[in-house]
C-alpha positions in Angstrom: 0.0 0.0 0.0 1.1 3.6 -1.1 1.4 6.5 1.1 -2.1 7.3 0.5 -3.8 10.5 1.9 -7.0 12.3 1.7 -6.1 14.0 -1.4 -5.8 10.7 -3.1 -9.8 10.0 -2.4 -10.0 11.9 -6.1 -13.5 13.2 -7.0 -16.5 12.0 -5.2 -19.3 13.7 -7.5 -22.2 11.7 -7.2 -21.5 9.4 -4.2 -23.7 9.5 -1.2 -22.3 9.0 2.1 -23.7 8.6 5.7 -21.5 8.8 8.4 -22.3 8.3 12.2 -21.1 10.1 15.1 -20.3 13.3 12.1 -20.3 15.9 15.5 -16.9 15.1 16.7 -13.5 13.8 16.3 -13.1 11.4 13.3 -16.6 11.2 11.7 -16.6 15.1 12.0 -13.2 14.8 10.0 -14.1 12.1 7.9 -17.4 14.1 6.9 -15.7 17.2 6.4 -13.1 15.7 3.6 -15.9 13.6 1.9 -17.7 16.8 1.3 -14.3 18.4 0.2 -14.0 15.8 -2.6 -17.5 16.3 -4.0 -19.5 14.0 -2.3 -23.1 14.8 -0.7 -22.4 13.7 3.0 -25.5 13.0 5.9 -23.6 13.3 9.2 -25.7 11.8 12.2 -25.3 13.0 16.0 -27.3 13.6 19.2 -26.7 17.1 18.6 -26.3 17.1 14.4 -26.4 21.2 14.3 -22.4 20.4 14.9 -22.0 18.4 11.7 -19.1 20.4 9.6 -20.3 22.9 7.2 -21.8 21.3 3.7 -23.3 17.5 5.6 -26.7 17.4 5.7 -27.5 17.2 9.9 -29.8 13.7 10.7 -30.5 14.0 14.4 -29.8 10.0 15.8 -29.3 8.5 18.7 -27.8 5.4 18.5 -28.6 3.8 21.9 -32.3 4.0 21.0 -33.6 0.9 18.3 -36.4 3.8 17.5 -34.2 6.3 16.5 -32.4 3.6 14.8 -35.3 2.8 12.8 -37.1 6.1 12.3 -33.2 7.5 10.7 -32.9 4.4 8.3 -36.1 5.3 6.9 -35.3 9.2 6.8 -32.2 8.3 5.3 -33.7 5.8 2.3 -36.4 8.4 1.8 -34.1 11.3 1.4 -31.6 9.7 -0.6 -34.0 8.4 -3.1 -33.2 4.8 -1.8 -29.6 4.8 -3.0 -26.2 4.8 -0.8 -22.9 4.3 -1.8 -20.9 4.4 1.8 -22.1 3.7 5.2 -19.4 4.8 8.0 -20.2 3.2 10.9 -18.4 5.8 13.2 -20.0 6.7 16.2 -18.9 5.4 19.4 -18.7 5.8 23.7 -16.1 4.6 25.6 -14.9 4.0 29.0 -18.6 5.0 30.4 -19.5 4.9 33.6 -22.6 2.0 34.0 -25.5 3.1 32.6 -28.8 1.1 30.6 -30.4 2.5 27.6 -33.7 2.7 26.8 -33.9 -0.8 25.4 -32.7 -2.3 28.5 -28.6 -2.6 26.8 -25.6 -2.0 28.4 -24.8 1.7 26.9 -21.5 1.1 25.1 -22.5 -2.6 23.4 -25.7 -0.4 22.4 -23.8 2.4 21.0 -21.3 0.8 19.7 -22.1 -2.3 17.9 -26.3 -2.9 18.4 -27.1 0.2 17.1 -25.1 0.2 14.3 -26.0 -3.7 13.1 -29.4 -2.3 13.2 -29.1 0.4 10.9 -26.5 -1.1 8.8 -29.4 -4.1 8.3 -31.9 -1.3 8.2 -30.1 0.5 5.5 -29.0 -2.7 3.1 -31.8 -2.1 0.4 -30.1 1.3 -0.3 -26.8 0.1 -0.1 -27.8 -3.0 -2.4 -28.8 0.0 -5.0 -25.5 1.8 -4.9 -23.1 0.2 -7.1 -20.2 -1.5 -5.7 -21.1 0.2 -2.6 -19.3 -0.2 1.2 -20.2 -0.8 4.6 -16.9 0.8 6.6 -17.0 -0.6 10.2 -14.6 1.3 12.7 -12.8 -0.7 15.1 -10.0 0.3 17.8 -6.8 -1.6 18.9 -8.6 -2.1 22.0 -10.7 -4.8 20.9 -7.7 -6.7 21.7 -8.8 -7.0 25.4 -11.8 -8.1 27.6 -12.6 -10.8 25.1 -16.7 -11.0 24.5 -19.4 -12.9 26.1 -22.0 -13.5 23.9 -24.6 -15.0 27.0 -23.6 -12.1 29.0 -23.5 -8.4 26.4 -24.9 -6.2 29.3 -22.7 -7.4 32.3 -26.0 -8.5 34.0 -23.8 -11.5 35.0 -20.5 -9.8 35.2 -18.8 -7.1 37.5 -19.0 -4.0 34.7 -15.6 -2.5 34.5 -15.7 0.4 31.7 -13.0 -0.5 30.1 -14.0 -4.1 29.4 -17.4 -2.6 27.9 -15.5 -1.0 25.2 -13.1 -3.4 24.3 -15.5 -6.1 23.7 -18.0 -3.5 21.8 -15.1 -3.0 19.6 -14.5 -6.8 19.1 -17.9 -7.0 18.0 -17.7 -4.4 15.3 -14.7 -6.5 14.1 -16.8 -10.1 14.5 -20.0 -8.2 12.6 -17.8 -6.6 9.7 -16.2 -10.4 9.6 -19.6 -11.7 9.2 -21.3 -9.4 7.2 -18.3 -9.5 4.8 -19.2 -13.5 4.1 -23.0 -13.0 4.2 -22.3 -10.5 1.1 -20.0 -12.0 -0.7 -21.1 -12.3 -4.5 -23.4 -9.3 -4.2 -22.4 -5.8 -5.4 -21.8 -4.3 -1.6 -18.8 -5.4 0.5 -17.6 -4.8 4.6 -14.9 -3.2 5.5 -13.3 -2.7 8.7 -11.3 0.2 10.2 -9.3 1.2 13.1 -7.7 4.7 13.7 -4.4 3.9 15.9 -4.0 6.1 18.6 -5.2 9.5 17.4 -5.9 12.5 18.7 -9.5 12.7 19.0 -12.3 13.5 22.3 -13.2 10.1 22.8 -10.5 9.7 25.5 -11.8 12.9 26.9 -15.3 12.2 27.1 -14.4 9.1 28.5 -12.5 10.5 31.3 -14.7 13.4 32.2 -17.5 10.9 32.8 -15.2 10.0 35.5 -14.4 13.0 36.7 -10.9 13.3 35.2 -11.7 15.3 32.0 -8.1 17.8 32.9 -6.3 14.8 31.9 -7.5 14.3 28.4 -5.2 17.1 26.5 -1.9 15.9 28.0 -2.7 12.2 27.7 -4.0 12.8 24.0 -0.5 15.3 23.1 1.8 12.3 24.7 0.4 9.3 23.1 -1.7 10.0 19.9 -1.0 11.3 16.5 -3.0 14.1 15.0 -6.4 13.8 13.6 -5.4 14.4 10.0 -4.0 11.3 10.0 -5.9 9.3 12.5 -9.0 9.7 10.0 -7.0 8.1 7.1 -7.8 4.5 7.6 -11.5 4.6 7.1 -11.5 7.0 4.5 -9.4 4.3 3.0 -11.9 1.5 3.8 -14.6 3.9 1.8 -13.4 5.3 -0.7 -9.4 3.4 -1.7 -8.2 0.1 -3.2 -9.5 -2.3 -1.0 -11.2 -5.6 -1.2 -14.1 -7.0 1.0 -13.5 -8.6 4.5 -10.1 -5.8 4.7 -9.1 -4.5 7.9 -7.4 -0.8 7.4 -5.4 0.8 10.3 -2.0 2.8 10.6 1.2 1.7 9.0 3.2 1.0 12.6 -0.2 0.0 14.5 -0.6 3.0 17.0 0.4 5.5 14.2 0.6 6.7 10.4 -0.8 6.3 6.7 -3.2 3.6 6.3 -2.3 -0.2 5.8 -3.2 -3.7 6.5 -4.2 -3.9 10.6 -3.7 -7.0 12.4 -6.5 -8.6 14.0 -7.3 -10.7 17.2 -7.2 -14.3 17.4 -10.7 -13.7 19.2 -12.2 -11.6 16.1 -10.8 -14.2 13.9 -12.8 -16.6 15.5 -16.0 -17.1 12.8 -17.8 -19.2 14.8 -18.2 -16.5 17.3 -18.9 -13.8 14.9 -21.8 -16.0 14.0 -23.1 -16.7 17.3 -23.2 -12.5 17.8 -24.9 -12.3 14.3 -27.7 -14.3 15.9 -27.8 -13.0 19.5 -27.6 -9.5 17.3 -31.1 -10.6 15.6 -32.6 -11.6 18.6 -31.5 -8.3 20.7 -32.3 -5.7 17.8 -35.6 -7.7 17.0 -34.4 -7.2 13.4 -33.7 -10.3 10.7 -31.0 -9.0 8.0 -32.1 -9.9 4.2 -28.5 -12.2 4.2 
């Protein structure tokens, strides 16, 4: 892979994009440059007045299945039934406990329910883009906590925030796994992404929740690289070279231009990723068309 950037996503004239989570950090970025090449963007968000300039605002909350479903039916009507990238984006992490409206642990609702749903939700519009993509973004942290398929919402298990998010970001790996072989032969692929260690307000959030928030700058200027680059890998996955079932992150792991990331033995594991797919159906209340 070639040092690729943003200015290699050429013209996007024509392409419609929805990205999740557009307010902040990397969906705000990644929005921001998809409209810079030409494409027409929908950015989603709790708050979706802070989409960047140019995205057309769709107000979602992921942690709610009938927000999920009322968007994905906003989005099909107002895109004429036709989408060419879905950026799965959006995330929480490190929260403190907390259960949504649906009864879920908030980060597995966040961060992997709520996205199956509209992803599944949103496959009849995707199935009329051509050669259209489903990015998925992941994080190196789905490398611990492992997942427990009988046991999503801790309701079993001590909760520990960190642990939350590490296993909702093994199932966003698992689901674009699975989703990838559920397509395969059709027109739409999976991709997955993962960022590094970037400099973004997700590690803020994370630790203002828990009353640390005046750590977040100096932790974020030590460790991560800067957004401009952090955002490279799943612009990659949606727009660049890459082939169904690929996982995109930095060139040394933690940092740099996109290239092939290294996954898990646990989200290798594709009997697992099918035993989520199902527990998925039967938590969402949704059956895919796959």
């Amino acid at each position: 892979m070639t040092r690729w950037t943003a200015s290699d996503m050429g013209a996007l004239g024509g392409r419609t994009v929805l990205v999740t989570g557009a307010t902040s950090g990397l969906g705000h970025e990644s929005a921001r440059l998809l409209v810079g090449a030409g494409a027409r963007v929908l950015g989603t968000g709790r708050d979706p007045s802070r989409v960047p300039p140019g995205v057309e605002p769709v107000a979602l909350d992921l942690a709610d299945l009938d927000s999920v479903r009322a968007v994905a039916a906003e989005v099909r009507e107002r895109t004429g039934d036709r989408l060419d990238v879905l950026m799965n984006n959006a995330g929480v992490m490190g929260v403190p406990p907390a259960v949504t409206i649906d009864g879920f642990e908030r980060q597995i609702a966040t961060n992997h329910l709520g996205h199956a749903a509209l992803t599944w939700l949103l496959l009849p519009a995707l199935r009329n883009g051509p050669a259209s993509r489903i990015v998925v973004v992941s994080s190196l942290a789905h490398r611990g906590g492992g997942l427990d398929v009988d046991d999503l919402h801790f309701q079993r298990r001590a909760y520990r925030p960190g642990t939350a998010y590490s296993q909702s970001k093994l199932a966003n790996l698992l689901f674009a796994a699975e989703l990838d072989r559920r397509l395969r032969g059709e027109s739409t692929i999976a991709v997955a992404a993962h960022p590094g260690m970037t400099d973004t307000d997700l590690l803020g959030a994370s630790l203002r929740a828990r009353g640390a928030g005046w750590l977040a700058r100096p932790v974020n200027l030590l460790t991560t690289q800067r957004i401009g680059i952090g955002v490279l890998p799943q612009l990659f996955a949606a727009v660049g070279p890459v082939e169904g079932g690929a996982y995109v992150g930095p060139r040394f792991e933690v940092r740099g231009h996109p290239a092939p990331a290294r996954r898990s033995a646990a989200a290798r594991d594709l009997s697992l990723a099918a035993r989520l797919w199902d527990v998925t159906i039967a938590e969402t209340g949704i059956r895919p068309d796959l």
